[in-house]
Residue, then its C-alpha position, 0 to 999 in steps of 0.5 A: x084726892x083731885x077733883x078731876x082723875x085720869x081714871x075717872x070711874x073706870x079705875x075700878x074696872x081697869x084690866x092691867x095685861x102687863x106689867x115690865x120693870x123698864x121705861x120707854x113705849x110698847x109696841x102692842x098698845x101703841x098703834x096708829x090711834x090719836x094718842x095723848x101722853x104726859x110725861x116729862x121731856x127728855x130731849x129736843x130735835x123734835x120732843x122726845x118723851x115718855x120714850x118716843x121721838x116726836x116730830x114737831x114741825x106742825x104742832x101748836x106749843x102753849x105754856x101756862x095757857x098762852x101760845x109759845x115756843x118750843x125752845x121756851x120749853x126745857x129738860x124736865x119738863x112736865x108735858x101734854x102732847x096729843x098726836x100719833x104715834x107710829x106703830x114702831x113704838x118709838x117715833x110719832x108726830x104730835x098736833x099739840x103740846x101744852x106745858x104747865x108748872x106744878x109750882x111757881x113762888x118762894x122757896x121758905x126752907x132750904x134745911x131738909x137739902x143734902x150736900x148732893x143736891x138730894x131732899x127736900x124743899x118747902x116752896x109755898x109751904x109744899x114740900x118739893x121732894x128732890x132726886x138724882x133725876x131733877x133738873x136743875x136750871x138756873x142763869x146764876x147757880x151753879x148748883x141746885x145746893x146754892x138756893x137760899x130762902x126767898x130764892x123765887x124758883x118754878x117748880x115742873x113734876x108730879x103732885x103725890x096728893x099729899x102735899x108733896x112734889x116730885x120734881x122734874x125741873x126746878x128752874x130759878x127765876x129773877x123776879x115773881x110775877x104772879x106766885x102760883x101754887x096748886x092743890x087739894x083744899x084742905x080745912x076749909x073754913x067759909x066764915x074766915x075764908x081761907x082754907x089750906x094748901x099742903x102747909x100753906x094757909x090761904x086766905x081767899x078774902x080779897x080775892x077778884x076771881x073764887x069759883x063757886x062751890x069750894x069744898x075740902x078735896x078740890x083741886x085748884x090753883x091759887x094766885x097772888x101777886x104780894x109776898x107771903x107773910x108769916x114765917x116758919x114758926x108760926x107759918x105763912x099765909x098767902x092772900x089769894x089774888x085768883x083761885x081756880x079750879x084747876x085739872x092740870x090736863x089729867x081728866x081725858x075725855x078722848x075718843x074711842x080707841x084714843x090711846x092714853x099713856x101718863x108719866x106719874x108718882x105712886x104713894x100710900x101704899x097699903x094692904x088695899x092699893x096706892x095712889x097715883x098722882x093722888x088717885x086711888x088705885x084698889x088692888x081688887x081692880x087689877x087683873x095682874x099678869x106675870x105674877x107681878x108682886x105689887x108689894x114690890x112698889x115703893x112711894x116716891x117711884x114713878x110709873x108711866x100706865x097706859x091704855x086706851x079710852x073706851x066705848x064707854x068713855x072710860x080710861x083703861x089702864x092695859x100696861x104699867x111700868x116702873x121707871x128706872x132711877x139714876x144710881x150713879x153718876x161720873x165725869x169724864x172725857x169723851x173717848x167713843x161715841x155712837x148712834x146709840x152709846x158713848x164711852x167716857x174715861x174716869x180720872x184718866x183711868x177708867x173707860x165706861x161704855x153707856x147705852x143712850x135712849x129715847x129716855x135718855x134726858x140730854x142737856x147741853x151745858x156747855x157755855x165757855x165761848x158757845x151758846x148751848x144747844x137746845x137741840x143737843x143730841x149724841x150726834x153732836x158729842x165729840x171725842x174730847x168733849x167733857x161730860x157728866x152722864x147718870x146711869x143705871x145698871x140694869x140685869x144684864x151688867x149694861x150701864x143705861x145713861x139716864x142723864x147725859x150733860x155735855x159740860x166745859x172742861x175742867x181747868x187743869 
């Protein structure tokens, strides 16, 4: 577990009052208190996540600690944001966003990569899971299918605190400046300085920069600017340039009456709780309302919790929902197009009307003879355009986009 929890010792205290099998921000939690969220961004003109549109215009943007921009940020990725949200649920402004990679440094195995783009990767010796909603950027492949050994990719999602990384974005890189890869200490060894990091062995000899005070189960990030040696049979070694602790913006201490919302991963799942982002939740902590089936949570899932700080300092936990997973996806062109849906024919057949959201990750990759939009929204899709959309079909028969890429038309 990290060192650092969102929960703190509240966990065990925390009152769920309502739990919904769908994405986006509810309207009885969110009021006009300072607000702080992370998740993942689905879109720009403004930034949009964790399904509210924020207004940016007076916010500060950081990346990796340092002052940026938000065109530098993308789709997928993981963010801070503090400001308000209005009592709409569905709009706010936001003061600060900060934005900080999960992982960044060679990819070593690409075996565990199906044909469709889905699985598993093993970058810095962490195993990076792979779904339908990841990202996938890159200046010089086409497809996330491409990637080969010692390809150099930076890696935003979520930690499970076991070693594995759900994706959100994975983009590629050129060259390595500083490799980087955070987690939990494990085997530590204070004689032969090195320690663990999921399966990457770390030697922290050399280093210039150890904080005191190394144990197994804290959480830190560890940098080095040389490649790794070693190989995946007898394992690689990273020699550690920096180790610091690291708390990846999840121990909040806000004020009261602050309201708190995270994007996260659920795993280990047992008879007594589950993780989330790596910190235990006890299911005798929990309040349950709506007869909610906790055994209906599945590893690997991501929830979004929300809830307000307390009198006490405490993080209580009032709503979780389950985010909805892609299921499918086609290509087709555009026939209709709305403020809030969009109607591709499939193989010049087959017409398919989606319902587009807040939640709805938009990407512009449309590049022959254009510069892609950064700030690509439904009002700048046209009738005859050509687009991928992944979607999901919920209880009612409607298909809800997940994903909508505007792309150049097929040849032909």
């Amino acid at each position: 577990m990290k060192a650092n929890s969102i929960f703190k010792k509240s966990i065990l205290a925390a009152s769920i009052i309502a739990i919904t099998a769908c994405s986006g921000t509810s309207d009885e939690t969110i009021g006009q208190a300072n607000s702080k969220t992370v998740g993942v961004i689905t879109g720009f003109g403004s930034i949009y996540v964790n399904g509210v549109k924020y207004e940016t215009d007076s916010a500060s943007v950081k990346i990796d600690g340092a002052s940026s921009f938000e065109t530098s940020l993308g789709v997928g990725d993981v963010i801070t944001l503090e400001g308000i949200v209005n009592p709409d649920g569905t709009t706010g402004i936001a003061t600060a966003v900060s934005c900080n990679d999960e992982l960044e440094g060679y990819v070593l195995d690409v075996s565990g990569l199906l044909g469709d783009g889905t699985g598993n990767l093993n970058v810095m010796g962490q195993t990076v899971k792979i779904t339908a909603d990841t990202v996938f950027n890159s200046d010089t492949m086409a497809s996330i299918t491409e990637l080969a050994a010692q390809d150099i990719v930076e890696v935003s999602g979520f930690p499970d605190g076991t070693g594995v990384i759900l994706a959100t974005r994975i983009e590629t890189k050129n060259s390595a400046e500083d490799v980087e890869v955070k987690g939990v200490i494990t085997a530590l060894d204070t004689t032969a300085l090195t320690f663990k990091i999921g399966g990457l062995s770390v030697s922290y000899s050399n280093a210039s920069e150890v904080p005191s005070g190394l144990a197994n189960g804290l959480f830190v990030e560890v940098k080095t600017n040389t490649a790794l040696s070693g190989d995946l049979n007898t394992g690689f070694v990273l020699a550690a340039m920096k180790v610091e602790l690291e708390d990846d913006d999840s121990d909040f201490d806000g004020a009261e009456g602050d309201e708190i919302e995270i994007q996260g991963v659920v795993s280990e799942i047992n008879e007594t709780g589950f993780n989330f982002n790596g910190t235990r939740v006890e299911f005798s902590s929990l309040d349950l309302e709506d007869n909610f089936d906790v055994n209906s949570l599945v590893s690997g899932a991501m929830i979004t919790v929300e809830g307000h700080i307390d009198a006490n300092g405490n993080f209580i936990v009032e709503e979780i929902e389950e985010e909805h997973e892609s299921e499918d996806e086609v290509k087709g062109t555009v026939t209709a197009v709305t403020a809030s849906s969009v109607a591709i024919i499939i193989d010049g057949i087959t017409e398919k009307t989606f319902s587009v959201n807040n939640d709805t990750r938009m990407i512009d990759e449309q590049d022959e003879n254009v510069v892609p939009l950064h700030y690509f929204s439904l009002a700048d899709v046209k009738i005859g355009e050509y687009l991928e959309v992944e979607y999901y079909t919920d209880g009612n028969g409607n298909d809800i986009a997940t994903e909508v890429e505007r792309e150049d038309a097929p040849q032909g």
